[in-house]
N, C-alpha and C positions, 0 to 999 in steps of 0.2 A: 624766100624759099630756099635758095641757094645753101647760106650759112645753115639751115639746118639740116640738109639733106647731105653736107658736107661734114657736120657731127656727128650725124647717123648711120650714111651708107642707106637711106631709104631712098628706094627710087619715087620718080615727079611722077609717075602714075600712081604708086601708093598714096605720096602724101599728098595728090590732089583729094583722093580718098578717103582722107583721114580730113583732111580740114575741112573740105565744100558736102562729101557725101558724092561726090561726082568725081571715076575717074578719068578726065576730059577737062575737067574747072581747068587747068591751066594754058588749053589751049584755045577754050570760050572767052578768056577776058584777054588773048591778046588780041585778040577779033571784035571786041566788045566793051563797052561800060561796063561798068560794077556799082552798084548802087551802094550808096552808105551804110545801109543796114548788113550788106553782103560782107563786106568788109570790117566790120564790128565785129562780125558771126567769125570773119577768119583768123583776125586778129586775134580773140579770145582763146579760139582752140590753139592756135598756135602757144601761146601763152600757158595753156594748160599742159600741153603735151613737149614743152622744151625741154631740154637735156639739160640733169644737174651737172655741175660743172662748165659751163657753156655759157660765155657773156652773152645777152641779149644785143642782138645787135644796136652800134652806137648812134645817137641821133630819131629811134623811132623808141615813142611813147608805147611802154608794156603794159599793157590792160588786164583789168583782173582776167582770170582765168575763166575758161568755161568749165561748166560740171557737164563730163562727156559720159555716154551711153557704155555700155559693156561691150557692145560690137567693136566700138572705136579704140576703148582700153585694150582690147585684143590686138586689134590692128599695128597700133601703136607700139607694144611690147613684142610683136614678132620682127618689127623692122628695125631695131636697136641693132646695134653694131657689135659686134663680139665682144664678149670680156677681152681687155688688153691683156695682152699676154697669149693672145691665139693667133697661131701664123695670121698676117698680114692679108694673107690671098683666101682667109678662110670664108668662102659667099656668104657674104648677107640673104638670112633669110633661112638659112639650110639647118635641118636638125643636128644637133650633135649628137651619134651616135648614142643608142641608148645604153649598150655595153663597154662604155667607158665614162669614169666619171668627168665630168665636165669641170676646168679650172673655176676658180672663182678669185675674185680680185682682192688682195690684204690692203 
């Protein structure tokens, strides 16, 4: 969870929200089991929704992807990290102004 939320700039309550459906999942399994099947389910999203450019972390088998919901594609694409090139301190998360155009990356 770490290495992707360190890609992204998503916060651990989003992407418990994006991978389990629950925003809490990350504070239930330090408390908690995780059954096989849970872990399949997270694994796969996570796999689905990595950042291109972004090695998979080393040492942990990448599962095919899951085919995620529209709710989740939205989630996913709002908590991305600015185009490079956007001040550094620009929040994750925040609209960019609609009266100016937005950089985009060459």
């Amino acid at each position: 969870m770490d290495a992707y939320r360190k890609a992204t700039g998503c916060t651990q309550t989003k992407l418990d929200e994006i991978v389990s459906g629950y925003r809490t999942f990350s504070h239930t399994i330090d408390r908690a089991d995780m059954r096989a099947g849970t872990y399949d389910k997270i694994m796969s999203r996570f796999s689905a929704i990595w950042p291109d450019g972004v090695a998979w972390p080393a040492g942990v088998e990448r599962p095919e992807p899951a085919v995620l919901d529209a709710q989740t594609l939205k989630l996913v694409s709002e908590n991305r990290k600015p185009v490079s090139g956007i001040h550094p301190e620009w929040p994750v998360g925040e609209a960019w102004p609609s009266d100016i155009p937005q950089p985009v990356a060459v």
